[in-house]
C-alpha positions as CSV (number, residue, x, y, z in Angstrom):
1,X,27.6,32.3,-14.7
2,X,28.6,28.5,-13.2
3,X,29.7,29.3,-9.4
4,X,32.4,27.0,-9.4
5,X,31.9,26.9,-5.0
6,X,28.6,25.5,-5.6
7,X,29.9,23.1,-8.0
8,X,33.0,22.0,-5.6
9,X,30.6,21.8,-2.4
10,X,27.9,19.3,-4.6
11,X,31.2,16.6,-5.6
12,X,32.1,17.1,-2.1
13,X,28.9,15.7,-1.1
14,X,28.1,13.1,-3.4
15,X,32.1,12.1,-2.0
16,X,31.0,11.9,1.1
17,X,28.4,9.4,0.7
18,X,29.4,5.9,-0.3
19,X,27.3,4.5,-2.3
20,X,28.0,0.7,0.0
21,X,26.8,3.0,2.9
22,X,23.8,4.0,1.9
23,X,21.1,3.3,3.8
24,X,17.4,2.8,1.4
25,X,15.9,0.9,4.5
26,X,12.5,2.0,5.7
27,X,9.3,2.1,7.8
28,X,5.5,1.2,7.7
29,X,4.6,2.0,11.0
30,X,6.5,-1.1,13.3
31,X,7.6,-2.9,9.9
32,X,11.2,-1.8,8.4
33,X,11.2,-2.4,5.0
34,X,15.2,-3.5,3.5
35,X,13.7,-0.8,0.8
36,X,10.6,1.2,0.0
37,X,9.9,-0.5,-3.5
38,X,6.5,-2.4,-3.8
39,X,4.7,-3.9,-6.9
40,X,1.8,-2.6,-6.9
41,X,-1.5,-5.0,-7.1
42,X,-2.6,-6.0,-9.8
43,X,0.8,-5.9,-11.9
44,X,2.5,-8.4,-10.3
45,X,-0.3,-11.2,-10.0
46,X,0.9,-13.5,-7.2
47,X,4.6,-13.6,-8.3
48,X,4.8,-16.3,-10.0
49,X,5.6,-14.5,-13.7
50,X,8.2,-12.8,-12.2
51,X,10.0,-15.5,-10.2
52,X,12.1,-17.0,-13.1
53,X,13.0,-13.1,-13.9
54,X,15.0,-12.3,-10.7
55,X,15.1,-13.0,-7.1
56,X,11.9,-11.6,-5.6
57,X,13.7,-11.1,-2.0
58,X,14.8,-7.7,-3.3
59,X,11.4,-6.6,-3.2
60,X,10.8,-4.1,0.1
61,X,7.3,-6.8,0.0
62,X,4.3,-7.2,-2.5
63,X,1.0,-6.4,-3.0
64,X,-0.6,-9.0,-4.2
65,X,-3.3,-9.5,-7.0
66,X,-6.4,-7.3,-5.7
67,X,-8.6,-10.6,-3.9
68,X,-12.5,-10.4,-3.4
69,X,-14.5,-13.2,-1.6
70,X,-15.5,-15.0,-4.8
71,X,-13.5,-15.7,-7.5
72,X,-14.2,-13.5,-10.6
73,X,-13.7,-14.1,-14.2
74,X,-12.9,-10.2,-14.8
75,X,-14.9,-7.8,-17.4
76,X,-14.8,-8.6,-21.3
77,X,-12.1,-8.2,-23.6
78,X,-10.1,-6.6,-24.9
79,X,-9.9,-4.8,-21.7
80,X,-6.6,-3.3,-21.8
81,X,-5.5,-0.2,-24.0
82,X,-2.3,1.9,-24.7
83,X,-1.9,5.9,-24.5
84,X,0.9,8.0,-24.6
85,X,2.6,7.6,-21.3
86,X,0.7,5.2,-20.1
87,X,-2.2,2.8,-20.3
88,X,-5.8,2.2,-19.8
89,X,-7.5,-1.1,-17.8
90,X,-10.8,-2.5,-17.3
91,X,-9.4,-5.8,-15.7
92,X,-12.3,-6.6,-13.4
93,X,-10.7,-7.6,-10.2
94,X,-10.2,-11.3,-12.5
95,X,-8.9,-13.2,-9.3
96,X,-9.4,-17.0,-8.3
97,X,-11.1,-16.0,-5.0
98,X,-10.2,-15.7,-1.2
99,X,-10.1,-19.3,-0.4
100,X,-8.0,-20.3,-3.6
101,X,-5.7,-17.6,-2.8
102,X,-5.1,-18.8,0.8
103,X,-5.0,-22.0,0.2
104,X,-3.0,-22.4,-3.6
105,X,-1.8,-18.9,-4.5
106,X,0.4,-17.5,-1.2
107,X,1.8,-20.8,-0.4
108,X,3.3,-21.3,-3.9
109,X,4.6,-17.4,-3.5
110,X,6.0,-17.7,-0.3
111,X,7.9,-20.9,-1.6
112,X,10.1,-18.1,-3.4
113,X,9.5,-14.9,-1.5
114,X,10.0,-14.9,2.2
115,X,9.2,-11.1,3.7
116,X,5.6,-10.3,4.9
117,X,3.0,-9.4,2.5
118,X,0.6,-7.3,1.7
119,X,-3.0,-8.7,1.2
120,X,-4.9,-6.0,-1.2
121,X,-9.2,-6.8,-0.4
122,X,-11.7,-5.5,-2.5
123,X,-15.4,-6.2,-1.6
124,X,-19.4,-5.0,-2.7
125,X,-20.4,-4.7,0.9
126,X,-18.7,-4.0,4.0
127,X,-19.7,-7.4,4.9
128,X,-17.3,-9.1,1.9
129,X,-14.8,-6.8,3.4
130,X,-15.3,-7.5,7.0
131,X,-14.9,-11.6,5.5
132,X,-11.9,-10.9,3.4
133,X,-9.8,-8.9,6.5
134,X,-10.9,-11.9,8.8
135,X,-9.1,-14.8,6.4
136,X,-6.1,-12.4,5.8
137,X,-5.5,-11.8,9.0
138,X,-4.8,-15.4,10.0
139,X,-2.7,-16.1,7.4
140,X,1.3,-15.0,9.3
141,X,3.1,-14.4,6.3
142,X,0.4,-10.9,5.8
143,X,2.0,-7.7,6.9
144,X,-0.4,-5.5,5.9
145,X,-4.2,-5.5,5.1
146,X,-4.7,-2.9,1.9
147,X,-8.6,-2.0,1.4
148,X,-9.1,-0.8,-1.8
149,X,-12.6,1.0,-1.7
150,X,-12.8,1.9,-5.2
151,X,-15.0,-0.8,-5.7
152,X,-19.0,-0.1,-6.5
153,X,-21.2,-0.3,-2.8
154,X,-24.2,-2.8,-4.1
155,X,-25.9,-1.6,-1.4
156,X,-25.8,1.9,-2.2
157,X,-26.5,2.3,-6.0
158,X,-23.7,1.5,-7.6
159,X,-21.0,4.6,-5.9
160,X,-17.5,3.5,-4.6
161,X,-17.2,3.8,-1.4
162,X,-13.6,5.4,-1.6
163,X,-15.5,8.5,-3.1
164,X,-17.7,9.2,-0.2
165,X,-16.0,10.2,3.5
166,X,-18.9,8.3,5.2
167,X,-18.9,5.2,3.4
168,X,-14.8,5.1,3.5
169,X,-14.7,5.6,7.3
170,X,-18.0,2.7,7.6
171,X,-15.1,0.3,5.3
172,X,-12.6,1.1,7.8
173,X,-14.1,0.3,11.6
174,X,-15.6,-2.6,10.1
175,X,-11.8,-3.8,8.9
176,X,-10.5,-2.9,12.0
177,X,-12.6,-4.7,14.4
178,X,-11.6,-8.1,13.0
179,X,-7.6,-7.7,12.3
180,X,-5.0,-7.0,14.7
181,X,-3.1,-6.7,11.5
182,X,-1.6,-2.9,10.2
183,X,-4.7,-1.5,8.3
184,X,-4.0,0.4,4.8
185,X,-6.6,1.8,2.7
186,X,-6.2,2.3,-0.8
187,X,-8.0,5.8,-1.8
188,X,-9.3,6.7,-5.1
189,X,-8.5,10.0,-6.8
190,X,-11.4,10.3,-9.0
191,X,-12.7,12.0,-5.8
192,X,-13.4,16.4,-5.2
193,X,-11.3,16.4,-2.0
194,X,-9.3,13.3,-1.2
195,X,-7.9,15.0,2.2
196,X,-11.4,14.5,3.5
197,X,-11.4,11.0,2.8
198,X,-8.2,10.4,4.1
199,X,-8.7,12.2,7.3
200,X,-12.2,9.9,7.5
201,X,-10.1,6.6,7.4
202,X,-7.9,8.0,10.0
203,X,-10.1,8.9,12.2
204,X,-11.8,6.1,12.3
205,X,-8.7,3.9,12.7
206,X,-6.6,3.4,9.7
207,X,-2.8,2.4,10.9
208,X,-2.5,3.7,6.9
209,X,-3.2,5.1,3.7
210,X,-1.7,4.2,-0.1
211,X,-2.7,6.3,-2.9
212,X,-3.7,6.8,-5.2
213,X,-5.5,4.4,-7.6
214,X,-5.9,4.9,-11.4
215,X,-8.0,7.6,-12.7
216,X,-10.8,6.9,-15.0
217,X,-9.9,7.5,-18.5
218,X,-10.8,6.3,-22.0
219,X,-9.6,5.7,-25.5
220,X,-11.4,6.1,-28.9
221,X,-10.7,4.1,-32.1
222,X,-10.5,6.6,-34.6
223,X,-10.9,4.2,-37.6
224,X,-14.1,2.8,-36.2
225,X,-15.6,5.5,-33.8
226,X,-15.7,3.1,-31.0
227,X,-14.3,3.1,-27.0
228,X,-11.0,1.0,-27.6
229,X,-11.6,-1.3,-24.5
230,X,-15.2,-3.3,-24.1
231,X,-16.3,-1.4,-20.8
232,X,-15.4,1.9,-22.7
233,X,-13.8,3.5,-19.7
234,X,-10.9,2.5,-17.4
235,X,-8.5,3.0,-15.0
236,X,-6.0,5.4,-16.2
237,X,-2.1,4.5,-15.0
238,X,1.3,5.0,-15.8
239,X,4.2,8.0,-15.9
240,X,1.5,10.7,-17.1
241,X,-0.5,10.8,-13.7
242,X,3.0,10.9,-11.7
243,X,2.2,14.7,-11.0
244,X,-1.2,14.4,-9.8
245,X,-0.3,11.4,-7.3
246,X,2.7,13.4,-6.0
247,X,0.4,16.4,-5.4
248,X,-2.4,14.1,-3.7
249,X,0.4,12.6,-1.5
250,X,2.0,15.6,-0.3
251,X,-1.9,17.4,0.1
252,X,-2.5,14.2,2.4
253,X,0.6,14.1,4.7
254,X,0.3,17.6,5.0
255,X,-3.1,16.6,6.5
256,X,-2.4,13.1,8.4
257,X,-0.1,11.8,11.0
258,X,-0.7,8.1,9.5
259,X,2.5,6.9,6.5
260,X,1.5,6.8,3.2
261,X,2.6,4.1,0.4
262,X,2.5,6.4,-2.8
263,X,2.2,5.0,-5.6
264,X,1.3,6.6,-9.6
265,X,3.6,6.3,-12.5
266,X,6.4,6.0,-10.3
267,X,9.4,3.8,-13.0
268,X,12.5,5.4,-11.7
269,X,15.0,5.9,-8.5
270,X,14.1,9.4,-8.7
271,X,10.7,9.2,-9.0
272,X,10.8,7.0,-5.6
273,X,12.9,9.9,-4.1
274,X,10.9,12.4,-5.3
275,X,7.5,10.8,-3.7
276,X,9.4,10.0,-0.4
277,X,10.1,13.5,-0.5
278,X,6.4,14.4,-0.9
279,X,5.5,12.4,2.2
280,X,5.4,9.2,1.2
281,X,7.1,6.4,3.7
282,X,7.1,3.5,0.5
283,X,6.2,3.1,-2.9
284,X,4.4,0.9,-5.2
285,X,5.4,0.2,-9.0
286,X,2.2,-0.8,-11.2
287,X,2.3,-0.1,-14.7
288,X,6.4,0.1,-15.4
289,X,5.9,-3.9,-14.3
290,X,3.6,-4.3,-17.5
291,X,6.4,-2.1,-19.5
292,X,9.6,-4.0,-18.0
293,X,9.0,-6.7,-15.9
294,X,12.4,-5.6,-14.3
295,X,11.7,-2.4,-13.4
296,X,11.4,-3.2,-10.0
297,X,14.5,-4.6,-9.7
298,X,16.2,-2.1,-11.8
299,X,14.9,0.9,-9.5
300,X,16.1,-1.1,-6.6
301,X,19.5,-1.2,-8.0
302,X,19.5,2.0,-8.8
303,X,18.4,3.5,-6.0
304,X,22.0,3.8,-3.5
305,X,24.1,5.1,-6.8
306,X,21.0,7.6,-7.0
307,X,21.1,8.9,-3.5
308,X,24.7,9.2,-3.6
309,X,24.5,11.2,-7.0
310,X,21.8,13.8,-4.4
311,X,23.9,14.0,-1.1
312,X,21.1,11.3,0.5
313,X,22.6,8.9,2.8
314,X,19.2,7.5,4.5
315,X,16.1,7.4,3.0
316,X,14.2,8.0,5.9
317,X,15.6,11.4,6.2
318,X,14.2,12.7,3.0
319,X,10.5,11.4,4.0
320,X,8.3,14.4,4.1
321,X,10.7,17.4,3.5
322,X,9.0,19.0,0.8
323,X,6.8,19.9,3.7
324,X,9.9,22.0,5.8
C-alpha cells in the first residue's frame, strides 16, 4: 500500500529546494570546482573538437589527452571496437609529445577554456615520469598532475606499475619531489586488491587518487574468427563497468583520507550523484563523450533539476554517505 505521508513529506522536500539555489560546487583538496564534471583523458583530446559544440567554461576542468615525453603515433588500426554498453580501445597513448603539448596544444585550449587543468602523464620509467611532472608543473594554467601508472615499466619486464603496490608508491615519491603541484594518480582495476595500491600512493604522498581506468577486455569477429581490434585486447569502458568503479571507489574511501575523482561509465546526473555518494569528491566522463559529444554539458545541466528531484541542496553534502 502507497503511504500517502511518505509521498507528501518527498514533494515537500523537493519544494524546499530551488532548483536556482542549488549548490553543485565542489572540492579537490584547496581547488573548488563550479561543478564536479570532468572529461575524462583521452575522450576529449585537447578541446579543440569540442569547442565549436558548447562553451567549455561549464566544464568543472579537463583532463587532457594522456601526454608521454615523446610523441607517439599510437598502436595499429583499427583499434577501436563496439560492445553492448560500451566499447573497447587500444589507442596507444597517440599524443604529439610533452613539448608540443606545452608549447602548441594548451595555449590554443586555454584560448577557449580558462579554469585550471588537469595534466594526465603517462611514462615507461619513473624517469619519463619524474620529466613529464617537472614540465607540467611550470606551466600555471595546471591544477592538477594525474599519473596514470597503467603504463608497461620497461625496466621491469613489461608489468604496469599501477598493478604492483611497490612500483605505484616508487611512481609517486618520484612525482612528488619535483611538483609543488596537487598530485593525482590514476589506478588501474585490472589489479587483486586495488585498496593496497591506493593506500601505497598515499602513503607515500599522493595529495590524490582518480579511478579507475578501463578494464582489459576483447572482442571476436564471429564471421572471421579473429580479435576485432589489431592488438586483440583493450581497454574496456563505458556504462557496463559503472558498478565495478562504484564498488572500487567506495572500497577506496573507506580506506583513504585522500579525495577521489571517480570516474567509469558515468553518462548521467545520477550516475554523478550516485559516485559522489560512494566517496567520490568529482567525476570524469570518458566514453559518453565518444557517444554524445554533449554529454558533458547535458549532465551539467541536468545536474541542479536532479538534486532538487532527491531533496540535495549541496553536493558536497552527499560526498561519502554511503559510508554512514
Amino acid at each position: 500500500m502507497v503511504d500517502m505521508r511518505e509521498m507528501a513529506n518527498a514533494r515537500d522536500m523537493v519544494d524546499m529546494v530551488d532548483t536556482d539555489m542549488v549548490d553543485i560546487r565542489t572540492n579537490l583538496g584547496e581547488w573548488e570546482l563550479d561543478n564536479p564534471v570532468i572529461p575524462a583523458s583521452g575522450t576529449f583530446g585537447f578541446g579543440q573538437e569540442f569547442k565549436d559544440l558548447y562553451d567549455l567554461n561549464i566544464l568543472g576542468s579537463i583532463s587532457f589527452k594522456g601526454t608521454t615525453r615523446e610523441a607517439r603515433i599510437g598502436n595499429p588500426l583499427p583499434r577501436i571496437a563496439e560492445t553492448p554498453m560500451g566499447m573497447i580501445n587500444s589507442v596507444g597513448l597517440q599524443n604529439p609529445g610533452m613539448d608540443e603539448v606545452i608549447r602548441h596544444e594548451l595555449p590554443e585550449l586555454f584560448k577557449v577554456f580558462h579554469k585550471p587543468v588537469i595534466a594526465n602523464i603517462s611514462g615507461f620509467s619513473v624517469e619519463e615520469y619524474v620529466d613529464l611532472a617537472t614540465a607540467f608543473d611550470k606551466v600555471k594554467e595546471v591544477g592538477i598532475i594525474e599519473v596514470n601508472v597503467s603504463c608497461p615499466n620497461v625496466h621491469n619486464g613489461g608489468m604496469a606499475y599501477g598493478v604492483c603496490p611497490e612500483s605505484a608508491a616508487e611512481v609517486t615519491s618520484a612525482v612528488k619531489s619535483v611538483t609543488k603541484k596537487p598530485v593525482y594518480v590514476k589506478l588501474s582495476p585490472n589489479v587483486t586488491d586495488i585498496v593496497e595500491i591506493a593506500k601505497a600512493c598515499e602513503d607515500s604522498g599522493a595529495d590524490g587518487l582518480s579511478m579507475i581506468n578501463t578494464l582489459m577486455g576483447m572482442r571476436i569477429d564471429v564471421r572471421t574468427g579473429k580479435p576485432v581490434i589489431a592488438n586483440k585486447m583493450g581497454g574496456f569502458s563505458g556504462p557496463a563497468i559503472f558498478p565495478v568503479a562504484l564498488r572500487m571507489v567506495y572500497q577506496v574511501t573507506e580506506a583513504c583520507k585522500i579525495p577521489v575523482i571517480g570516474m567509469g561509465g558515468i553518462s548521467t546526473p545520477e550516475d554523478v550523484i550516485e559516485m559522489m555518494m560512494a566517496g567520490a569528491s568529482a567525476v570524469q566522463v570518458g566514453a559518453a563523450n565518444l557517444v554524445n559529444p554533449w554529454a558533458c554539458r547535458d549532465i551539467i545541466e541536468a545536474l541542479p533539476a536532479t538534486c532538487k528531484k532527491l531533496g540535495i541542496a549541496r553536493l558536497r553534502d552527499i560526498i561519502g554517505t554511503a559510508h554512514k
